[in-house]
BADREN-773852 format. One record per residue (C-alpha): x, z, y; residue in one letter. Coordinates in steps of 0.001 Angstrom, whole numbers, plus 500000, padded with zeros to 6 digits. Example, Ala and Ser with C-alpha at 12.3 -4.5 7.8 and 13.67 -1.06 7.14 Angstrom:
BEGIN
<site <512300 507800 495500> a>
<site <513670 507140 498940> s>
end
This chain:
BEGIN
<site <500000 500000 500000> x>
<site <501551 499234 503566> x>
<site <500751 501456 506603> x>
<site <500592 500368 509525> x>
<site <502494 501549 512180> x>
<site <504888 503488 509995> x>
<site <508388 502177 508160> x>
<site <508138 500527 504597> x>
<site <511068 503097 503551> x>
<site <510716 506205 504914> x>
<site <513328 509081 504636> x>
<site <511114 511161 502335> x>
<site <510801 508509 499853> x>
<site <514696 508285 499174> x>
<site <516525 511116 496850> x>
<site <517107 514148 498409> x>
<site <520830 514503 499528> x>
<site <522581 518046 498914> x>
<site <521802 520913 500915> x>
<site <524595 521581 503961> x>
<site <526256 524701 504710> x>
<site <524230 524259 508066> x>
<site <520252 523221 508070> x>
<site <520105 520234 510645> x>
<site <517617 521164 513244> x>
<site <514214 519218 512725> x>
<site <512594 518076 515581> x>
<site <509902 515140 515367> x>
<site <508908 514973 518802> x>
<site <512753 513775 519753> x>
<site <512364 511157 517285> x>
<site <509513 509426 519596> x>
<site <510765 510306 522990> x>
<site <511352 508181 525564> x>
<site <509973 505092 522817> x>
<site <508468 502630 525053> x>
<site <505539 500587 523501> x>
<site <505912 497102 522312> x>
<site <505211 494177 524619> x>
<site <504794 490668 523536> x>
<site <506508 489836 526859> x>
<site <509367 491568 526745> x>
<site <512030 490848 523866> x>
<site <512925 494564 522284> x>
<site <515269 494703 519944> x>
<site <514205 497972 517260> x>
<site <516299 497256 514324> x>
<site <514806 500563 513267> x>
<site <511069 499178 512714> x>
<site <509540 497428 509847> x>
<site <507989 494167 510446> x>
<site <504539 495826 509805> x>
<site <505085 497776 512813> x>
<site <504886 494628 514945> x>
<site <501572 493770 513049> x>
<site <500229 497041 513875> x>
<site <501629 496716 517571> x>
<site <499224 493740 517863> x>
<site <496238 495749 518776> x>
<site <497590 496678 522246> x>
<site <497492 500478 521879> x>
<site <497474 501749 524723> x>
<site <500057 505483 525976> x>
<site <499858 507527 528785> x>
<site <502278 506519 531758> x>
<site <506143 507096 530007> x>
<site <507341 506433 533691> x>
<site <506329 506109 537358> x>
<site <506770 502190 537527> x>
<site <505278 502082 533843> x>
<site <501356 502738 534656> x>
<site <499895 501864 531230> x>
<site <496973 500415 530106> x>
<site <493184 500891 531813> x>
<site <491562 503845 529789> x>
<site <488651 501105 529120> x>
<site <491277 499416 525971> x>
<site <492478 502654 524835> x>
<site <492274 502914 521425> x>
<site <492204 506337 519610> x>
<site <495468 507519 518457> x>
<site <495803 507770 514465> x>
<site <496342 511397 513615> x>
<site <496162 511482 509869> x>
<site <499325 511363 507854> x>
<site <499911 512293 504549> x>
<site <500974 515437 503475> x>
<site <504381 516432 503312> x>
<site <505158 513561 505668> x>
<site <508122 515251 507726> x>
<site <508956 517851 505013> x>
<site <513356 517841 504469> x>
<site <514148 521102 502592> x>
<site <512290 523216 499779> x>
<site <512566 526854 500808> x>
<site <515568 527219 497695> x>
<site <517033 525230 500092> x>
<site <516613 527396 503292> x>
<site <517341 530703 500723> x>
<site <520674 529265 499773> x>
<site <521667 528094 503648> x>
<site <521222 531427 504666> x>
<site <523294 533248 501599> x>
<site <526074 530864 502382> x>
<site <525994 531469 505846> x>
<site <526308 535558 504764> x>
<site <529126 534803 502696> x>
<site <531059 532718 505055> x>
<site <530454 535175 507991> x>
<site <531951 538270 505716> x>
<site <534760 536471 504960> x>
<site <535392 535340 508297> x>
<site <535439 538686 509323> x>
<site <537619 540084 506598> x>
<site <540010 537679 507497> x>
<site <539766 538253 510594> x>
<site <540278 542010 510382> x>
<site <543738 541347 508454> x>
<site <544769 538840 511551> x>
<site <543904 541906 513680> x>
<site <546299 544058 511597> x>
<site <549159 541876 511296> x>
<site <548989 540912 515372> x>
<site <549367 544717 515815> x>
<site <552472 544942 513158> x>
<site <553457 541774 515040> x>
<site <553571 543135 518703> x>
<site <555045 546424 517666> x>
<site <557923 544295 516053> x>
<site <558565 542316 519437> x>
<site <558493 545542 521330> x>
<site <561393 546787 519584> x>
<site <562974 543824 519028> x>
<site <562829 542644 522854> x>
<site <564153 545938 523639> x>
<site <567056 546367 521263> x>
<site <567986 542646 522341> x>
<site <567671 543535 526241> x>
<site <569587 546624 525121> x>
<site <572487 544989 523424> x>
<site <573028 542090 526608> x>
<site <573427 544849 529072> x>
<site <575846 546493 527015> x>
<site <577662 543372 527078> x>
<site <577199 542553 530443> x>
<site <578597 546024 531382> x>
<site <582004 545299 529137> x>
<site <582423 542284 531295> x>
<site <582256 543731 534161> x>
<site <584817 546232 533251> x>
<site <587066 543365 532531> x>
<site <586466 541150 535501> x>
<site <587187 544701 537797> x>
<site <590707 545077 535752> x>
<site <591948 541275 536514> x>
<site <590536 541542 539701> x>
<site <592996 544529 540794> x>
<site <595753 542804 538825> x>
<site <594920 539863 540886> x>
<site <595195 541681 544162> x>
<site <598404 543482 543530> x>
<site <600266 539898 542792> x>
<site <598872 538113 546039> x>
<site <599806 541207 548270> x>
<site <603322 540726 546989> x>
<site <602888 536639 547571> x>
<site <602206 537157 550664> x>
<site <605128 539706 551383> x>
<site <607775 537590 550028> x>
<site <606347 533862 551705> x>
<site <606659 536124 555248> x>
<site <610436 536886 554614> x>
<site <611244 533690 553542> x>
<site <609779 531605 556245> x>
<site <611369 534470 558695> x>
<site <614954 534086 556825> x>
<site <614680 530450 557458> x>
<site <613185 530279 561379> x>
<site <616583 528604 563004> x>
<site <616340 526082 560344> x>
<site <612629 525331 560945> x>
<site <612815 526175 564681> x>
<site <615554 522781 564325> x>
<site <613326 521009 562270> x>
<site <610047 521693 564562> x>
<site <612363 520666 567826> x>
<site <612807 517018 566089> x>
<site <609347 516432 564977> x>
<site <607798 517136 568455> x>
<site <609364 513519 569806> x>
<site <608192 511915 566297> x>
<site <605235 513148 566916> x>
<site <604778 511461 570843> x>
<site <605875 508387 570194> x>
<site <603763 508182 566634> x>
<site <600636 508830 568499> x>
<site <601706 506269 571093> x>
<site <601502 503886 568612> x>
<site <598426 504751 566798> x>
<site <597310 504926 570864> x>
<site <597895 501726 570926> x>
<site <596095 500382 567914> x>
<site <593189 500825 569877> x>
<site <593986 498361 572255> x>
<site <590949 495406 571448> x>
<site <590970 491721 571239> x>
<site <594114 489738 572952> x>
<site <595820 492842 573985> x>
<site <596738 493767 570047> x>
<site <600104 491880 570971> x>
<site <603581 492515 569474> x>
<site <605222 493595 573012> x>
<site <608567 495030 574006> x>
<site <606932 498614 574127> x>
<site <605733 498090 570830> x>
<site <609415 497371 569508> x>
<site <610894 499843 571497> x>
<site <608118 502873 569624> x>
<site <609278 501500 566572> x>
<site <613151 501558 567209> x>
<site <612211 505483 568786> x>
<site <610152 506784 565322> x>
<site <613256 505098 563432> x>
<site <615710 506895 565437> x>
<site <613812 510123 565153> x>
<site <613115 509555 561369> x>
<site <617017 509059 561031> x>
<site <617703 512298 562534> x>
<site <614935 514204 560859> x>
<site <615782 512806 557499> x>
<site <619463 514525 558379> x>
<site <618202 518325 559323> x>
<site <615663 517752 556289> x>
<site <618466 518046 553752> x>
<site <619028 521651 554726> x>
<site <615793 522406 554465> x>
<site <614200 520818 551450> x>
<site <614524 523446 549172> x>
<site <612866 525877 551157> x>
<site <610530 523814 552157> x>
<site <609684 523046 548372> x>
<site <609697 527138 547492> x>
<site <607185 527832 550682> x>
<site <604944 525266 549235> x>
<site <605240 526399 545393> x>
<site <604500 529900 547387> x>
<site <601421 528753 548429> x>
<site <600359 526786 545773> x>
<site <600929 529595 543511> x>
<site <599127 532104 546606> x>
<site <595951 529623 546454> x>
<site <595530 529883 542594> x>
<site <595856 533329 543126> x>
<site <592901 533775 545916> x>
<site <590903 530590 544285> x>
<site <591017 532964 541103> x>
<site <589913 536456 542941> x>
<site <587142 534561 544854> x>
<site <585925 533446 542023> x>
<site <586176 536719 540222> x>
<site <584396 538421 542967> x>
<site <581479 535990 543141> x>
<site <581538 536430 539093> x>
<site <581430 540165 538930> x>
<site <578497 539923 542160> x>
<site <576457 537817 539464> x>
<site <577494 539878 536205> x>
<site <576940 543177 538203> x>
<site <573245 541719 539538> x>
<site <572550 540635 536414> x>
<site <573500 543865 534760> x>
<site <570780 545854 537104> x>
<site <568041 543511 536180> x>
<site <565605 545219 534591> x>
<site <561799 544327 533498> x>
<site <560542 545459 536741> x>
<site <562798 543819 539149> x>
<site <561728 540907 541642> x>
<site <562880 537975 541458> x>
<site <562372 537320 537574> x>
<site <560974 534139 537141> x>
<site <560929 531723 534241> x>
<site <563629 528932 533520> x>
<site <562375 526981 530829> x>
<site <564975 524985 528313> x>
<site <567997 527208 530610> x>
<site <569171 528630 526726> x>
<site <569710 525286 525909> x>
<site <572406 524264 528973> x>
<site <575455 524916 527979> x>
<site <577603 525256 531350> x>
<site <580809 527369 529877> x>
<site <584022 526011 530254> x>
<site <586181 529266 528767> x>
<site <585881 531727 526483> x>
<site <586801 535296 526764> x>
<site <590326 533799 525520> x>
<site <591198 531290 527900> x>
<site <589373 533368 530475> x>
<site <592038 535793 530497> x>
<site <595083 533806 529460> x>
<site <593953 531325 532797> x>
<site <594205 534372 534928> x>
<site <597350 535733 533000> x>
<site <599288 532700 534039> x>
<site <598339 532173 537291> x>
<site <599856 536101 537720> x>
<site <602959 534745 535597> x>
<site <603442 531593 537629> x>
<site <603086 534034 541081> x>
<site <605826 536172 539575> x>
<site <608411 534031 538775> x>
<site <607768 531909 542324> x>
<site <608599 535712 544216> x>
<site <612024 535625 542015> x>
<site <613089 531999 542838> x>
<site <612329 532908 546529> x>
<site <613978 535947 546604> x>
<site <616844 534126 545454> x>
<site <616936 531151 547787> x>
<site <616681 534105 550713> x>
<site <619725 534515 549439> x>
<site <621638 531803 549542> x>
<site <620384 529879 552517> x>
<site <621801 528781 555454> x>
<site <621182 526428 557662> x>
<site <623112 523593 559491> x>
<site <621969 521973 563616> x>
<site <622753 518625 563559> x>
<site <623203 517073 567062> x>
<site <620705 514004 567585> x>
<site <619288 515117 571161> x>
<site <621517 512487 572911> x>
<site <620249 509414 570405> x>
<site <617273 510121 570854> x>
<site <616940 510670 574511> x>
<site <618421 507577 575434> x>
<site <615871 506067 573060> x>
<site <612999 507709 575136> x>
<site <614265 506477 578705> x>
<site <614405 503059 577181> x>
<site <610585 503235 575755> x>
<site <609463 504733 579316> x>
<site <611072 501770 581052> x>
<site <609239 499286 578669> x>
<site <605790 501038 579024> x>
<site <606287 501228 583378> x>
<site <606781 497155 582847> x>
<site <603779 496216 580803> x>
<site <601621 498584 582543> x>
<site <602467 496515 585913> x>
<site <601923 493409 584258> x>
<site <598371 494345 582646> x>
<site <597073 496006 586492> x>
<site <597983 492274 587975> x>
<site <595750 490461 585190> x>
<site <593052 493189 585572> x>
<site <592916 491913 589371> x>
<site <592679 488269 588887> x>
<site <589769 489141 586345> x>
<site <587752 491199 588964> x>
<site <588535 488201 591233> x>
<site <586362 485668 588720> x>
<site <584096 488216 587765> x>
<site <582795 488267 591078> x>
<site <582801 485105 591736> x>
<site <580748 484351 588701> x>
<site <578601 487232 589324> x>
<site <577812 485533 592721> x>
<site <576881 482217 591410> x>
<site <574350 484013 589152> x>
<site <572909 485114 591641> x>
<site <572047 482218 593591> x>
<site <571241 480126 590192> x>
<site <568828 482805 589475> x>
<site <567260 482127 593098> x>
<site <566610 478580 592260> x>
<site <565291 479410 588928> x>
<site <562783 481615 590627> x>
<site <561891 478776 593336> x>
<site <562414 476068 590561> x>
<site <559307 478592 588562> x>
<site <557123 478749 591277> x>
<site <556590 475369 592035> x>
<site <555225 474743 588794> x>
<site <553078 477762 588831> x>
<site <551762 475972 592102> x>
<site <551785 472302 590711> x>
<site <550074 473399 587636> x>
<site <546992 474996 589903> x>
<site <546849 471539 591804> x>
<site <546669 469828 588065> x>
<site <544031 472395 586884> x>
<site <541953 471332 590633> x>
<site <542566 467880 589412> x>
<site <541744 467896 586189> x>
<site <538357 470102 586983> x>
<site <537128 467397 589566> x>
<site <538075 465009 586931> x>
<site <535905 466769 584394> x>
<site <532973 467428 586729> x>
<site <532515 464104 587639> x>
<site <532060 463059 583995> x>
<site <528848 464613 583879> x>
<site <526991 462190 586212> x>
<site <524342 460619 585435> x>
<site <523857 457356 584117> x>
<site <524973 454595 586302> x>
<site <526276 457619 588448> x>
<site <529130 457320 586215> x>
<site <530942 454781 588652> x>
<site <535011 454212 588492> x>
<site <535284 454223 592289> x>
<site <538327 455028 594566> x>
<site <537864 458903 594175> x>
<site <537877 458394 590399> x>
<site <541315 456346 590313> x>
<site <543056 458542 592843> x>
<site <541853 461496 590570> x>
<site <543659 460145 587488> x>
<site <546490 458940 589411> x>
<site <547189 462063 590519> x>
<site <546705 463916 587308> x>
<site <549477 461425 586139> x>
<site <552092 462138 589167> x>
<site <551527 466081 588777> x>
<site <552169 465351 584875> x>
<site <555347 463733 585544> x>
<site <555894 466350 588167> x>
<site <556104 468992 585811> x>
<site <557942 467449 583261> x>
<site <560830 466656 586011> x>
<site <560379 470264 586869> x>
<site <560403 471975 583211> x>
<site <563792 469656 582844> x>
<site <565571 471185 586039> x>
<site <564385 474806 584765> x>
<site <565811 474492 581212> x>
<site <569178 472524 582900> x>
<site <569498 475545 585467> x>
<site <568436 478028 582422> x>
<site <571054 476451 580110> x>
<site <573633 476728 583074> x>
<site <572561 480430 583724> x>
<site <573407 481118 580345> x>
<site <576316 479779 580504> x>
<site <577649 481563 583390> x>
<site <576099 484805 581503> x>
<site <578629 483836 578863> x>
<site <581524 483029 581137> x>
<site <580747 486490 583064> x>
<site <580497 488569 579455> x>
<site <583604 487461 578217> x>
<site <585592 488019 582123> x>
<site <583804 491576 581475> x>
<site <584826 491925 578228> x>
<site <588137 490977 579085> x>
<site <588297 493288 581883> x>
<site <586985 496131 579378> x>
<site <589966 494984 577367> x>
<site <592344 495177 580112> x>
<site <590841 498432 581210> x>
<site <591452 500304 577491> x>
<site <595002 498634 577593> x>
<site <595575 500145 580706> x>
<site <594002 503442 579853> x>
<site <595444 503982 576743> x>
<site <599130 502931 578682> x>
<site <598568 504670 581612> x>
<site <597180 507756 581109> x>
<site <597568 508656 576839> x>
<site <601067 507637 576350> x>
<site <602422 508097 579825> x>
<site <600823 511143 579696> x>
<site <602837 512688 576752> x>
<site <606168 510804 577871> x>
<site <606058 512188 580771> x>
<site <608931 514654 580460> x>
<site <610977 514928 577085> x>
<site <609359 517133 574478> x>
<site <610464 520633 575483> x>
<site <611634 521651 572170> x>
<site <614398 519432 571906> x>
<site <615957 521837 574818> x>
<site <615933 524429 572201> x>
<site <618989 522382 570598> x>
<site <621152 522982 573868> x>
<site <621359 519365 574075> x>
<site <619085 518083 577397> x>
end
């Protein structure tokens, strides 16, 4: 028998499946919400009706309104809704069913909770264990963080002791040797002038960078000088190599104490930390950056022979101290005939450089000048086309006017020829006109470029001067007052 209205197959007619842990919630009025009624108009695709649905769909039924812009049918073809099913229609379960659901659902809720009672137990045994754990650990790190700060404060006084007696023995040897470096100081102050007068002028710019006679004469001085400095160096090399194996040795020393100091601040702040403190924050992945570069081995054997290398440094000094003595070469009277010569060059050059500076500033202002009255025809050359191109726009607007006569109005008389003829003229006027302004802008630039480069040349001669003039006459001036020292000026 087929019912209309209903599926062929419906789920109570297939076998019943096993019984869930969890009854589904039945609900038949979700099954039909929302359903819209068929309409022969509309193409619906329900894959989940029967074909005898769409028979039974043919009467038209008729719902009440599903939505506000879906009225419904009048009440006049309402037919009465068919409320008779057969029994046992919407029926899932038999209540062994439902009994069994609900004893599983006991038995899986006491277990739950037993299990859950053991997690409860262990977590406890579990905390307790970190607790003591954390706190043995945290124990164990400060203990070692307090041995190694033991250790850092024994180097550390170690450390001072050796550079106290550094510094004790680089004082007496650089006051053993002070003729020999007071010699040595009074030949590098003239090395010194007439280096920076060369390096003075490598800043001269553009043509002025020339190979002159001042030029050779610096160089012939800073050989001289070098000559006799080489001489006095010979008695002084070996203290001069001690002083700086002093120091070198002195630097490892304070390099090493600094950075003792900053590591005993860190070891000592990380030693007070406790659980309490500010400043704890969280450094993820930090346990796995490894930054050492020693262990407690080399960390102590690097300090050992920096002390080692200090100590034998104080013995070869004290030794030299010894057996020092200096020597005074005499070199004043080379090189001070070597300075006169340089002055003499320099007092040329700067002559000839002050009489090119003046022919410059001659041009410049002669070109300046001509600017100036180019520029003043540029402006007059400008305003007589702002002025012809108002008579061409007068012109031009007559000439458009009078092509809106009327008809046979539209005469080519006198006025009309003259009007185009003079459109023409002011035409070529202009063009005549823009020609002069880009010939006299062209020139302007040009003179623009012929005054830059006199200005740039001046700047040039200027800096030559300056640097000349005032820097290296300035420092040759007198002979270096140390030389005197040598008794021989």
């Amino acid at each position: 028998m087929e019912l209309y209205g209903y599926p062929l197959k419906a789920k109570f007619n297939q076998p019943r499946p096993p019984p869930p842990k969890v009854l589904p919630a039945t609900n038949v009025a979700a099954g039909y919400k929302n359903r819209i009624p068929y309409n022969p108009s509309e193409s619906f695709n329900m894959p989940w009706m029967p074909n005898s649905y769409y028979k039974a769909a043919a009467l038209n039924p008729t719902l009440s309104p599903l939505t506000e812009s879906f009225p419904g049918l009048p009440p006049t073809k309402m037919i009465p809704f068919i409320s008779e099913r057969p029994s046992g229609v919407f029926t899932r379960h038999t209540l062994d069913d439902w009994h069994r659901s609900n004893m599983t659902n006991y038995k899986e809720s006491e277990t739950t909770r037993h299990n859950a009672e053991r997690l409860r137990a262990d977590l406890t045994r579990t905390i307790k264990d970190v607790y003591q754990q954390a706190k043995r650990t945290q124990g164990e790190s400060t203990k070692n963080l307090g041995e190694r700060i033991n250790d850092i404060e024994y180097w550390k006084s170690e450390l001072c002791i050796e550079l106290d007696a550094m510094i004790r023995e680089t004082n007496s040897l650089m006051d053993m040797q002070k003729r020999l470096e007071r010699a040595l100081a009074d030949t590098e102050g003239p090395f010194q002038v007439a280096h920076k007068c060369l390096l003075n002028r490598e800043k001269r710019m553009g043509i002025d960078l020339v190979n002159d006679d001042v030029e050779k004469q610096l160089v012939t001085e800073i050989k001289i000088i070098r000559s006799c400095w080489e001489r006095l160096q010979q008695c002084l090399d070996t203290v001069n190599a001690q002083i700086m194996c002093n120091k070198e040795a002195r630097q490892e020393l304070e390099k090493d104490l600094a950075d003792k100091q900053l590591g005993h601040h860190i070891d000592n702040k990380c030693y007070q930390l406790k659980n309490t403190s500010r400043g704890i924050h969280f450094f993820k992945g930090v346990e796995r950056i490894d930054a050492t570069v020693s262990v407690p081995e080399t960390w102590a054997r690097f300090t050992d022979n920096n002390i080692f290398r200090s100590q034998s440094a104080r013995a070869a000094s004290a030794k030299l101290r010894a057996s020092t003595e200096s020597l005074l070469m005499g070199t004043a009277d080379e090189m001070w005939r070597q300075f006169s010569k340089v002055n003499d060059a320099f007092t040329s050059r700067i002559t000839e450089i002050a009489n090119v500076k003046s022919k410059i500033q001659t041009h410049l202002a002669k070109t300046r000048q001509e600017i100036f009255q180019l520029e003043t025809k540029i402006q007059v050359i400008q305003k007589t086309i702002r002025d012809k191109e108002v008579q061409l726009k007068v012109a031009q607007t007559r000439l458009d006017e009078r092509s809106r006569r009327p008809n046979v109005e539209l005469c080519r008389d006198a006025a009309q020829l003259r009007l185009v003829q003079e459109v023409n003229e002011i035409n070529e006027t202009l063009r005549n006109l823009h020609q002069c302004l880009r010939a006299s802008e062209d020139m302007l630039q040009m003179l623009v470029r012929s005054k830059g480069v006199l200005e740039h040349d001046l700047v040039v001669k200027n800096n030559s001067l300056f640097i000349d003039q005032e820097r290296c006459m300035g420092m040759r001036k007198s002979y270096p007052s140390t030389v005197q020292i040598l008794g021989y000026v």
